[in-house]
PyMOL CGO cylinders between C-alpha atoms (Angstrom):
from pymol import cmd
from pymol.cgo import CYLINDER

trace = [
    CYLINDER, 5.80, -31.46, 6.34, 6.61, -32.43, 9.80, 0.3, 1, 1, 1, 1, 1, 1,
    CYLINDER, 6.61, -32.43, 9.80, 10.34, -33.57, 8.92, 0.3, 1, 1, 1, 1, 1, 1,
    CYLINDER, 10.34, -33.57, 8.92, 11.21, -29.76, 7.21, 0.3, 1, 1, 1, 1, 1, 1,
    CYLINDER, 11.21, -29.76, 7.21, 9.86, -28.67, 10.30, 0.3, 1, 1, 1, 1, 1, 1,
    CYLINDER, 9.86, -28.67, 10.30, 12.13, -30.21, 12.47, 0.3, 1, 1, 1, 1, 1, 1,
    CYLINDER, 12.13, -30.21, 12.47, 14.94, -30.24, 10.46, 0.3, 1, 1, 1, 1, 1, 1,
    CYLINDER, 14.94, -30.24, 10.46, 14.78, -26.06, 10.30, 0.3, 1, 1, 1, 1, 1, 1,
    CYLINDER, 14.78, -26.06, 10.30, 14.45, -25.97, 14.11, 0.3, 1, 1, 1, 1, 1, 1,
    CYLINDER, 14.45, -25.97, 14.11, 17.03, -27.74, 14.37, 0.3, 1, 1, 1, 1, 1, 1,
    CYLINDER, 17.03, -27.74, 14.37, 19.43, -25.87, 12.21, 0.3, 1, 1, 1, 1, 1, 1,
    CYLINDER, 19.43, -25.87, 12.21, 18.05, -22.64, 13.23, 0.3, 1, 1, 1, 1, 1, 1,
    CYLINDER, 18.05, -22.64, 13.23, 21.07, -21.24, 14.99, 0.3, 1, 1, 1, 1, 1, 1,
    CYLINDER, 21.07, -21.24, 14.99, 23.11, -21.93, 11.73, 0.3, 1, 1, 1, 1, 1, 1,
    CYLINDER, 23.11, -21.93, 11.73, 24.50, -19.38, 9.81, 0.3, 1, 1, 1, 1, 1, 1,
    CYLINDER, 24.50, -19.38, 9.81, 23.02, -19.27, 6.81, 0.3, 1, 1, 1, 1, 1, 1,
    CYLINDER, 23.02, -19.27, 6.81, 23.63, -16.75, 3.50, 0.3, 1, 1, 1, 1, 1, 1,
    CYLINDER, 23.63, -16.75, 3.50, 20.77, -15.10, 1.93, 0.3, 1, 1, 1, 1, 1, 1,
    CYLINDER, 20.77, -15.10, 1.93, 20.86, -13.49, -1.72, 0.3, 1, 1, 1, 1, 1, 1,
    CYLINDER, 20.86, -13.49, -1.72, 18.94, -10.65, -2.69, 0.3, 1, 1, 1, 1, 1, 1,
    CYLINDER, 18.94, -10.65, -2.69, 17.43, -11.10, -5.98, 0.3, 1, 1, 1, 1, 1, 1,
    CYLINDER, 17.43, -11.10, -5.98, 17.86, -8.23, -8.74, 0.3, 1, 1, 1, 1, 1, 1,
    CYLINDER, 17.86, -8.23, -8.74, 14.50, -6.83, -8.13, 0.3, 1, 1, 1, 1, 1, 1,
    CYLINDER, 14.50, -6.83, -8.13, 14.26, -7.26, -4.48, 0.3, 1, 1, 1, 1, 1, 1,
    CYLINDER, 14.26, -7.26, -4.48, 15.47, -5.30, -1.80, 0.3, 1, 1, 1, 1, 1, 1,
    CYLINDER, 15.47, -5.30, -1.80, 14.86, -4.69, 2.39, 0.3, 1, 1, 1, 1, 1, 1,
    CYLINDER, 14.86, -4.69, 2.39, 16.76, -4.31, 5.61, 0.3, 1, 1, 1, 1, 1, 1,
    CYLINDER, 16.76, -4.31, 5.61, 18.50, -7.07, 8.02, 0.3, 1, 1, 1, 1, 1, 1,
    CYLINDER, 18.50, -7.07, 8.02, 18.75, -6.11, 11.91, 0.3, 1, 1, 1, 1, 1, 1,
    CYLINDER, 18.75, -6.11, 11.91, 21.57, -7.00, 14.33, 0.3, 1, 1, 1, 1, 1, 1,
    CYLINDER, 21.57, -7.00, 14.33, 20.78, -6.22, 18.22, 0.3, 1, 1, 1, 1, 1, 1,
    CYLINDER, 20.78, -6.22, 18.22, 23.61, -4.03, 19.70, 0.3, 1, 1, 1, 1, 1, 1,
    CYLINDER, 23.61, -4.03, 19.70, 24.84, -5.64, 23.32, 0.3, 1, 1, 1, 1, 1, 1,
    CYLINDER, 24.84, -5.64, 23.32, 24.37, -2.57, 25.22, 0.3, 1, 1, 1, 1, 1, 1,
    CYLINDER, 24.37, -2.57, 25.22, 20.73, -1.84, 23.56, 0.3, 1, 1, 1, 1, 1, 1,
    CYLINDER, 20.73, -1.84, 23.56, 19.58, -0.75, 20.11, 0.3, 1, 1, 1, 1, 1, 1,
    CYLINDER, 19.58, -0.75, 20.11, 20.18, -2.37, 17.01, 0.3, 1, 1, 1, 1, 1, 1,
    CYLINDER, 20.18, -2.37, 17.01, 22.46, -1.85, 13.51, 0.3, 1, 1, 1, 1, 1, 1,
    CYLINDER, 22.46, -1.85, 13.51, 20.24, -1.53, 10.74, 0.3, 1, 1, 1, 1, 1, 1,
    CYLINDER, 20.24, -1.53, 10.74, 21.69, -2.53, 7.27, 0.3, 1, 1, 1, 1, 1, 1,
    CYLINDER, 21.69, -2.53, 7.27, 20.24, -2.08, 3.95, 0.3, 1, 1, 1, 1, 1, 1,
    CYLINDER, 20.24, -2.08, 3.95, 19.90, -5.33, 1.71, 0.3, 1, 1, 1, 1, 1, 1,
    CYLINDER, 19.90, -5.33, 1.71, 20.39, -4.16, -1.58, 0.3, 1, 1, 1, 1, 1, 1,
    CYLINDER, 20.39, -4.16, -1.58, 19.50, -6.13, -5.34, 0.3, 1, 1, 1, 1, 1, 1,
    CYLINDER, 19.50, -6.13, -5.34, 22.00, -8.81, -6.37, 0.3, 1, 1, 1, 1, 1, 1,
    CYLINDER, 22.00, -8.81, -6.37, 24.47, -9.59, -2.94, 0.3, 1, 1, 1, 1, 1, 1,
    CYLINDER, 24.47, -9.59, -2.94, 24.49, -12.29, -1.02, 0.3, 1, 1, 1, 1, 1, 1,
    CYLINDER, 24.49, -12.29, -1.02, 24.54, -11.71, 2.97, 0.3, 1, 1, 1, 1, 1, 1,
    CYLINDER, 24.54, -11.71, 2.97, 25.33, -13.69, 6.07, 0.3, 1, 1, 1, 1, 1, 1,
    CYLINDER, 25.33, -13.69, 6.07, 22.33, -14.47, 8.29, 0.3, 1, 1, 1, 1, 1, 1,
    CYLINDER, 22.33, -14.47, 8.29, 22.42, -15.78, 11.94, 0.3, 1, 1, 1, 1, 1, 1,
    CYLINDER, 22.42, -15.78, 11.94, 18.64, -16.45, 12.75, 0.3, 1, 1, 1, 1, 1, 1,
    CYLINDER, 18.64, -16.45, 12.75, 18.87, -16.25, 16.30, 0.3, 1, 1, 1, 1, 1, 1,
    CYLINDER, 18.87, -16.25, 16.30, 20.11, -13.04, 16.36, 0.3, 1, 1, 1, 1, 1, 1,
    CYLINDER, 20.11, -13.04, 16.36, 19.20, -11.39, 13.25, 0.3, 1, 1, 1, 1, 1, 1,
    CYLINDER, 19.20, -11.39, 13.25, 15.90, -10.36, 11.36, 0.3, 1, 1, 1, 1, 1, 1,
    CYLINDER, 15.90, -10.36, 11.36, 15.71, -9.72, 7.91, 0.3, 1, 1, 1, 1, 1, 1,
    CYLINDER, 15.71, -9.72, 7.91, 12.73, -8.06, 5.83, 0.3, 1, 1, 1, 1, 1, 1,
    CYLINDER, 12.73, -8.06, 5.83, 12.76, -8.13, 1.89, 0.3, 1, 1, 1, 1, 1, 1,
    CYLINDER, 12.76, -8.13, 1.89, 10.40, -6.58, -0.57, 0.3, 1, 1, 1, 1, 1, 1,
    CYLINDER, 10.40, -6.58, -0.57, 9.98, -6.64, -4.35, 0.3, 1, 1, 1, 1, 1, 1,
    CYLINDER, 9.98, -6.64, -4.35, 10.44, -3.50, -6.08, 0.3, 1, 1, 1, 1, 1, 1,
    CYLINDER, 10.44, -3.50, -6.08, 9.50, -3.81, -9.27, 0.3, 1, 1, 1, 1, 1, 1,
    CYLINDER, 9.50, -3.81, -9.27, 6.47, -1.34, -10.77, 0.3, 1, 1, 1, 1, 1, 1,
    CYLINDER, 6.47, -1.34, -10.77, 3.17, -2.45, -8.91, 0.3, 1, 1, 1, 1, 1, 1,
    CYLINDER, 3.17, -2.45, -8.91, -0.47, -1.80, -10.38, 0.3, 1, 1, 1, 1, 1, 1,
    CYLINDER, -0.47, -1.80, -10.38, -3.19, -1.36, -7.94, 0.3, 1, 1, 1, 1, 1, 1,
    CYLINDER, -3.19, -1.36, -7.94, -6.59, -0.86, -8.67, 0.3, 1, 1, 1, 1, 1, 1,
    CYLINDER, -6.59, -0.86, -8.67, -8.17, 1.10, -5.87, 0.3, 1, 1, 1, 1, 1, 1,
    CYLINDER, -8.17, 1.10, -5.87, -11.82, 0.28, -5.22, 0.3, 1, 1, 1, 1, 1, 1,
    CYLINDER, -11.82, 0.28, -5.22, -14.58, 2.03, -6.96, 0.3, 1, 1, 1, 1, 1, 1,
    CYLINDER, -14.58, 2.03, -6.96, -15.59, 5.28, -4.11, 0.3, 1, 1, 1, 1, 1, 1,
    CYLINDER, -15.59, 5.28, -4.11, -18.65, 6.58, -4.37, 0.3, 1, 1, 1, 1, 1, 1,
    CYLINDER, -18.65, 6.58, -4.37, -18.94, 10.56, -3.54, 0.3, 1, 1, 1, 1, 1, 1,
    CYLINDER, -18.94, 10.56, -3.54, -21.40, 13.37, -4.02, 0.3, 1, 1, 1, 1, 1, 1,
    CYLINDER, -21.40, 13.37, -4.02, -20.19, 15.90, -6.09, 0.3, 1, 1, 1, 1, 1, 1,
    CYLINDER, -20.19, 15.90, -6.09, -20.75, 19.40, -4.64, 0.3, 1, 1, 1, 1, 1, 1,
    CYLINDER, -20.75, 19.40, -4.64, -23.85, 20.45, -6.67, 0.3, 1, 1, 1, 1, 1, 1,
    CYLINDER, -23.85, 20.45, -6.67, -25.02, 16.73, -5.15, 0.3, 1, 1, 1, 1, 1, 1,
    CYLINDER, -25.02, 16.73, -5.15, -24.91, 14.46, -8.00, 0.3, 1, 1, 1, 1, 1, 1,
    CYLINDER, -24.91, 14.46, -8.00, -23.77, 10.84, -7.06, 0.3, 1, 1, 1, 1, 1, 1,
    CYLINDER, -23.77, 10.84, -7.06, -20.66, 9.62, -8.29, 0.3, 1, 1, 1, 1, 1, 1,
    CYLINDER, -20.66, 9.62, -8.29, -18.72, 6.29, -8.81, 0.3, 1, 1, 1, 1, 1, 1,
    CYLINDER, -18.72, 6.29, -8.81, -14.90, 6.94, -9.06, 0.3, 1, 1, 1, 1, 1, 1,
    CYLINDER, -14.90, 6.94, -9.06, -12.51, 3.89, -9.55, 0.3, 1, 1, 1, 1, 1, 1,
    CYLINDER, -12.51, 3.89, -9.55, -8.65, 4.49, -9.93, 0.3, 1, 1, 1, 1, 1, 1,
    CYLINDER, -8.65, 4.49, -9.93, -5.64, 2.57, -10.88, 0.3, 1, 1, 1, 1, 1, 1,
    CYLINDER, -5.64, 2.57, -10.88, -1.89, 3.62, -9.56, 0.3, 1, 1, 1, 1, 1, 1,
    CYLINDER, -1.89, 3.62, -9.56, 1.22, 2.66, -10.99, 0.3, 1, 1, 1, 1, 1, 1,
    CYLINDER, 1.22, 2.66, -10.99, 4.25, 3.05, -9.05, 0.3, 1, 1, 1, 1, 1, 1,
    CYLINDER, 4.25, 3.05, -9.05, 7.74, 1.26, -7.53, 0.3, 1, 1, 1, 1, 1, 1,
    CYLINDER, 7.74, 1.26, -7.53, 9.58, 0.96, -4.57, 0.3, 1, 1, 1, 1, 1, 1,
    CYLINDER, 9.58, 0.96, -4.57, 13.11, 3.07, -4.89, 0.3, 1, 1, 1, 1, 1, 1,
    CYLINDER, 13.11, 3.07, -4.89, 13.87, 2.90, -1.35, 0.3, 1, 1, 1, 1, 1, 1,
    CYLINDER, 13.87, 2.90, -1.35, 13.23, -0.71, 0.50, 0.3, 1, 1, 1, 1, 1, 1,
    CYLINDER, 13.23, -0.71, 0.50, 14.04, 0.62, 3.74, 0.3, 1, 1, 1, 1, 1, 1,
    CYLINDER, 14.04, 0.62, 3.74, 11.90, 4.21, 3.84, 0.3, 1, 1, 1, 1, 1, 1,
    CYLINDER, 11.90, 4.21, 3.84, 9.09, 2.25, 2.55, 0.3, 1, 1, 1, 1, 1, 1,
    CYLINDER, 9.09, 2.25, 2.55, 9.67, -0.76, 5.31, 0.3, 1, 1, 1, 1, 1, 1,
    CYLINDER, 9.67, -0.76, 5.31, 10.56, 1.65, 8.02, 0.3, 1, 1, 1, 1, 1, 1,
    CYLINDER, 10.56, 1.65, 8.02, 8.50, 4.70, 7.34, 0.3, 1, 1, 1, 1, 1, 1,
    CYLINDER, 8.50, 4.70, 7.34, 5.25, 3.31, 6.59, 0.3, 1, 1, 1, 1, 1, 1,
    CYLINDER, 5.25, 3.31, 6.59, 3.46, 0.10, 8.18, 0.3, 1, 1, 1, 1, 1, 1,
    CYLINDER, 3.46, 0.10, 8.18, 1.78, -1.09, 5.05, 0.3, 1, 1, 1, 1, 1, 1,
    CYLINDER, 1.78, -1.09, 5.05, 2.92, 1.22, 1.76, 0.3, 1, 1, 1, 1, 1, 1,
    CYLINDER, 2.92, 1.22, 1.76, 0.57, -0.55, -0.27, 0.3, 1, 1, 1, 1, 1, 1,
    CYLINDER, 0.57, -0.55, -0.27, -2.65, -0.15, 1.95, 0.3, 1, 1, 1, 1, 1, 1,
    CYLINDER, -2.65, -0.15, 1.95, -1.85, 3.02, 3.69, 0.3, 1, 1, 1, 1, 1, 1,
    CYLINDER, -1.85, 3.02, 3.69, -1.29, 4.51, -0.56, 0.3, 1, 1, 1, 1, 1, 1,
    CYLINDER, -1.29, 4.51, -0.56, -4.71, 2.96, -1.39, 0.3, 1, 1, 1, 1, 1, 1,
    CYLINDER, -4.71, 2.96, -1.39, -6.44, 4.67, 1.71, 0.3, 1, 1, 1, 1, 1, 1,
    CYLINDER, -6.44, 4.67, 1.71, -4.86, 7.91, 1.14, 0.3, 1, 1, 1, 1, 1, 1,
    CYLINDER, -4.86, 7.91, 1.14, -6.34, 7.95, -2.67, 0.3, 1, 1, 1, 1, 1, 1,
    CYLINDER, -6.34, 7.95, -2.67, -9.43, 7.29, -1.23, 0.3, 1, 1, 1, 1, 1, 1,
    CYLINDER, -9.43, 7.29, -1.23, -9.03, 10.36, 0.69, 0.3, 1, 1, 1, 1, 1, 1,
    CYLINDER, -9.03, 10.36, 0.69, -7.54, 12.15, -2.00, 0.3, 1, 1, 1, 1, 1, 1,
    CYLINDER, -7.54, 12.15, -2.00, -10.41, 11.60, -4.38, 0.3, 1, 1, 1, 1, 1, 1,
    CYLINDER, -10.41, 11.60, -4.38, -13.69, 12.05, -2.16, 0.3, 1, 1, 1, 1, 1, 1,
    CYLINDER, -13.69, 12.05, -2.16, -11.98, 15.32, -1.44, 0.3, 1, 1, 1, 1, 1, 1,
    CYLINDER, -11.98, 15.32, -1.44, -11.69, 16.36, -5.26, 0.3, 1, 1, 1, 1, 1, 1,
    CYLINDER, -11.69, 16.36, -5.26, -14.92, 15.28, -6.28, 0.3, 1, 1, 1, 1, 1, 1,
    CYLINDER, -14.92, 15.28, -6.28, -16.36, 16.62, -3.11, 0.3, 1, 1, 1, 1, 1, 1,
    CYLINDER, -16.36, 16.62, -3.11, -15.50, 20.43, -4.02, 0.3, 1, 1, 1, 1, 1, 1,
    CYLINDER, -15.50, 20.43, -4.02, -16.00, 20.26, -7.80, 0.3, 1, 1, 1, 1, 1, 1,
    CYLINDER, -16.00, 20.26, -7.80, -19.33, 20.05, -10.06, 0.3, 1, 1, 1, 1, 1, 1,
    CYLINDER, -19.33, 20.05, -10.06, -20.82, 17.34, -12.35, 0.3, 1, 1, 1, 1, 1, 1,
    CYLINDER, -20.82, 17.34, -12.35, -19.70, 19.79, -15.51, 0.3, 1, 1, 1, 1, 1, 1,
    CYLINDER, -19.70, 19.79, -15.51, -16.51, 20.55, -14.30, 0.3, 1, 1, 1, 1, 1, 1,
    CYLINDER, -16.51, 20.55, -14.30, -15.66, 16.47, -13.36, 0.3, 1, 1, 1, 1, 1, 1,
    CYLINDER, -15.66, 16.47, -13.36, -16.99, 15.83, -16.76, 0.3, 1, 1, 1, 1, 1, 1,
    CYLINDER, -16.99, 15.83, -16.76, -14.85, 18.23, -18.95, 0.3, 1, 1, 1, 1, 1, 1,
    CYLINDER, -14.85, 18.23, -18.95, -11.90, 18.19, -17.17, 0.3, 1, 1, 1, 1, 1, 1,
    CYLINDER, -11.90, 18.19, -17.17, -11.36, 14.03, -16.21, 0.3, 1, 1, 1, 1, 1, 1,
    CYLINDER, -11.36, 14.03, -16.21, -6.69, 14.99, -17.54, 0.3, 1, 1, 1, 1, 1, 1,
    CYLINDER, -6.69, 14.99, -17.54, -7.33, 17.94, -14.80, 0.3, 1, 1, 1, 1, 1, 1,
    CYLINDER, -7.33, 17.94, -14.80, -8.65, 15.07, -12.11, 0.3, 1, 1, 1, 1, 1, 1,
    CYLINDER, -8.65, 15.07, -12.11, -5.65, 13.02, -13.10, 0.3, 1, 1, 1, 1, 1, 1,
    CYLINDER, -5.65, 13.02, -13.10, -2.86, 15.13, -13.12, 0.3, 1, 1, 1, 1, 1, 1,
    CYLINDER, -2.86, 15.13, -13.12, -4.56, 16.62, -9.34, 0.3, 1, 1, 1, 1, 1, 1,
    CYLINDER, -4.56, 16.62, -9.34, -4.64, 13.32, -8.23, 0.3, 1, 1, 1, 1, 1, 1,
    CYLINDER, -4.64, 13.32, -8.23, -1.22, 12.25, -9.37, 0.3, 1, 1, 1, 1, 1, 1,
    CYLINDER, -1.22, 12.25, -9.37, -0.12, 16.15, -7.90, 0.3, 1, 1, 1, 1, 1, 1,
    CYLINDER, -0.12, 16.15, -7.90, -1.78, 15.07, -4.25, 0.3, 1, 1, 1, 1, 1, 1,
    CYLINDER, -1.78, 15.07, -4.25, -0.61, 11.69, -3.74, 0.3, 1, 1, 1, 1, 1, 1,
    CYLINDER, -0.61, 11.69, -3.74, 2.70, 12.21, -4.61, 0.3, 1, 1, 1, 1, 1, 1,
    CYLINDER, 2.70, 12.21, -4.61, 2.98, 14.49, -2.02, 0.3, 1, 1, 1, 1, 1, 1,
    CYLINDER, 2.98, 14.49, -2.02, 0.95, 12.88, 0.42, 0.3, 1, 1, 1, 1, 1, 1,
    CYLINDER, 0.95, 12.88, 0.42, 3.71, 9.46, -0.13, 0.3, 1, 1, 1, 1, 1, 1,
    CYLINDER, 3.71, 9.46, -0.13, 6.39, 11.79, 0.22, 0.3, 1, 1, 1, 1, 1, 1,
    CYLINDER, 6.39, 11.79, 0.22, 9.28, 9.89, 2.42, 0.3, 1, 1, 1, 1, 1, 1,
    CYLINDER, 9.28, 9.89, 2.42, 7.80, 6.46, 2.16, 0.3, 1, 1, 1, 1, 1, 1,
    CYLINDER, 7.80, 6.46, 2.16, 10.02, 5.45, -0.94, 0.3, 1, 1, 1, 1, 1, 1,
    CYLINDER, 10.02, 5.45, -0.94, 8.12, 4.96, -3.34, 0.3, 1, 1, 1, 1, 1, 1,
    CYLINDER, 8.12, 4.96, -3.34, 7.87, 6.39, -6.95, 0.3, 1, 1, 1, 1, 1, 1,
    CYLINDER, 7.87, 6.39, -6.95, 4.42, 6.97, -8.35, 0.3, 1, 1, 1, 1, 1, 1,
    CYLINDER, 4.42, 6.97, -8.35, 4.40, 6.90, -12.21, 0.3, 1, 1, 1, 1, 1, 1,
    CYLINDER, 4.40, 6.90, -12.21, 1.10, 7.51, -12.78, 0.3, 1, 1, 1, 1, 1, 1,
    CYLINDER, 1.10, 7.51, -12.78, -2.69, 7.39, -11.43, 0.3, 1, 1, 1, 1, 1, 1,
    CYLINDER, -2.69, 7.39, -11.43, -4.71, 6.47, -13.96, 0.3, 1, 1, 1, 1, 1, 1,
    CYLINDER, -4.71, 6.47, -13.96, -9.03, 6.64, -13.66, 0.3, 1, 1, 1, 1, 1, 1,
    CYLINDER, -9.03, 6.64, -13.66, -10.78, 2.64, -14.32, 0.3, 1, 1, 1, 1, 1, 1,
    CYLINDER, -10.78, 2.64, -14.32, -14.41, 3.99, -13.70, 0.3, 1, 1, 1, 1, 1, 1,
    CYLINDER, -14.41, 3.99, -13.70, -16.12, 7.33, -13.91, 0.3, 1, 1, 1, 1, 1, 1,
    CYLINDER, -16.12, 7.33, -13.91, -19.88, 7.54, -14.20, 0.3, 1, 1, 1, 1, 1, 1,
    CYLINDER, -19.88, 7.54, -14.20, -22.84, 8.98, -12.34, 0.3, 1, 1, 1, 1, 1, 1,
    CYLINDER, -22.84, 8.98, -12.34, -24.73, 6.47, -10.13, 0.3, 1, 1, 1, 1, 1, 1,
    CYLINDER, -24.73, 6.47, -10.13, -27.77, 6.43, -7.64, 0.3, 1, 1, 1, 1, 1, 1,
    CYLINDER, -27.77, 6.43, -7.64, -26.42, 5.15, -3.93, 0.3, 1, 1, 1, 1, 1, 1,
    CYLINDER, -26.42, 5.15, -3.93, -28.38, 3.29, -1.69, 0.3, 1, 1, 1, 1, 1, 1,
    CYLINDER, -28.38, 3.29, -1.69, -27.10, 2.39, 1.67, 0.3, 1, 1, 1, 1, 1, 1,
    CYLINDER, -27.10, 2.39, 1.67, -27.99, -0.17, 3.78, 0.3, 1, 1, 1, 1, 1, 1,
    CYLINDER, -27.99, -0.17, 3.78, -27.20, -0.44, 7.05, 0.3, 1, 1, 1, 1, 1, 1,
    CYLINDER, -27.20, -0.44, 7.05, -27.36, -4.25, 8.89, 0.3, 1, 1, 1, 1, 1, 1,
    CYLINDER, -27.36, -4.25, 8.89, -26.98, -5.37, 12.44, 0.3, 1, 1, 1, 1, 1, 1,
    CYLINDER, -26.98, -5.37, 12.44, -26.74, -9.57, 13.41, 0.3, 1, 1, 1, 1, 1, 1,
    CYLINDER, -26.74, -9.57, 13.41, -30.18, -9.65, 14.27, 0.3, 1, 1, 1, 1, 1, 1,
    CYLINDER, -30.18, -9.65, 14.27, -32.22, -9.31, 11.15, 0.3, 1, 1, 1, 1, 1, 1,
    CYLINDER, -32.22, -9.31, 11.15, -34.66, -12.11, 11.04, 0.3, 1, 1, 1, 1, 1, 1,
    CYLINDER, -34.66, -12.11, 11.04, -35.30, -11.69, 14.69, 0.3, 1, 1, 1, 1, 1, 1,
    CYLINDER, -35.30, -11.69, 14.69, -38.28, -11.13, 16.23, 0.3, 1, 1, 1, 1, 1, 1,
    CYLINDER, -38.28, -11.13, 16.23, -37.84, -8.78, 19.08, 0.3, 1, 1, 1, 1, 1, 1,
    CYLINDER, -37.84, -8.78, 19.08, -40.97, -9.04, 21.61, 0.3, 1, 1, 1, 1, 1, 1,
    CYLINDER, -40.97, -9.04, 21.61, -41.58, -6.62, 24.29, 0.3, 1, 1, 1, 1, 1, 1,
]
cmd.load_cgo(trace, "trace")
């Protein structure tokens, strides 16, 4: 509404306090006068002072997230086709590594188990995927552990949502199908 609007322009220069629920947590910014800034960790359950027109404040919930990473397709290295789909569990124990250290934790930790899979599947066999699926796991949950490492997070477990041989067929479109191109 137009009124809220105005009313928080208005009020913007305000000091204001902000409380940090008990399963939140992030950073708040102050500019130094001669250059930089002070950085200051918001932790669960305070309440902090906030000028808007000088300071900036990020917050993020860190409770235990499930993701379910898209199903990958990969060829196995004896070239059988394969549909992998994966689920991570994991939580945030350090708001500001995983604000500061990472641009997006959550999408950059979904691409790198996209990595992290094609490359397993890539150097093993259709037998040796198929007997050993806890061996896939625990190499998985091995990899991207370390791969995270520094962001703050803490990966519980990676769990698999599909397995299963497939045939791929790939299609590859351009804007101009339907088009008749003359000569």
């Amino acid at each position: 509404m137009w009124i809220e609007t105005l009313l928080e322009k208005v009020t913007s220069f305000i000091p204001r306090p902000i409380i940090i629920r008990p399963d939140e947590g992030g950073f708040r910014q102050i500019p130094k006068p001669w250059g930089g800034c002070w950085v200051t960790e918001l932790k669960p359950g305070n309440w902090y002072l906030l000028v808007p027109l000088i300071m900036e404040n990020e917050i993020c919930k860190t409770k235990i997230q499930v993701k379910d990473i898209r199903i990958q397709s990969v060829q196995t290295k004896d070239g059988v086709d394969f549909a992998i789909g994966v689920t991570i569990r994991y939580y945030i124990i350090n708001p500001l590594k995983a604000l500061l250290e990472v641009f997006n934790y959550d999408e950059s930790l979904q691409n790198i188990i996209l990595g992290i899979v094609h490359d397993y599947v890539e150097t093993h066999t259709e037998q040796e995927l198929k007997e050993n699926r806890n061996l896939l796991k625990d190499q998985l949950l091995k990899s991207v552990r370390e791969e995270a490492a520094g962001w703050g997070l803490k990966i519980y477990s990676v769990k698999l949502s599909d397995f299963g041989k497939t045939i791929n067929y790939r299609i590859l479109m351009d804007d101009k199908i339907g088009l008749r191109m003359e000569s």
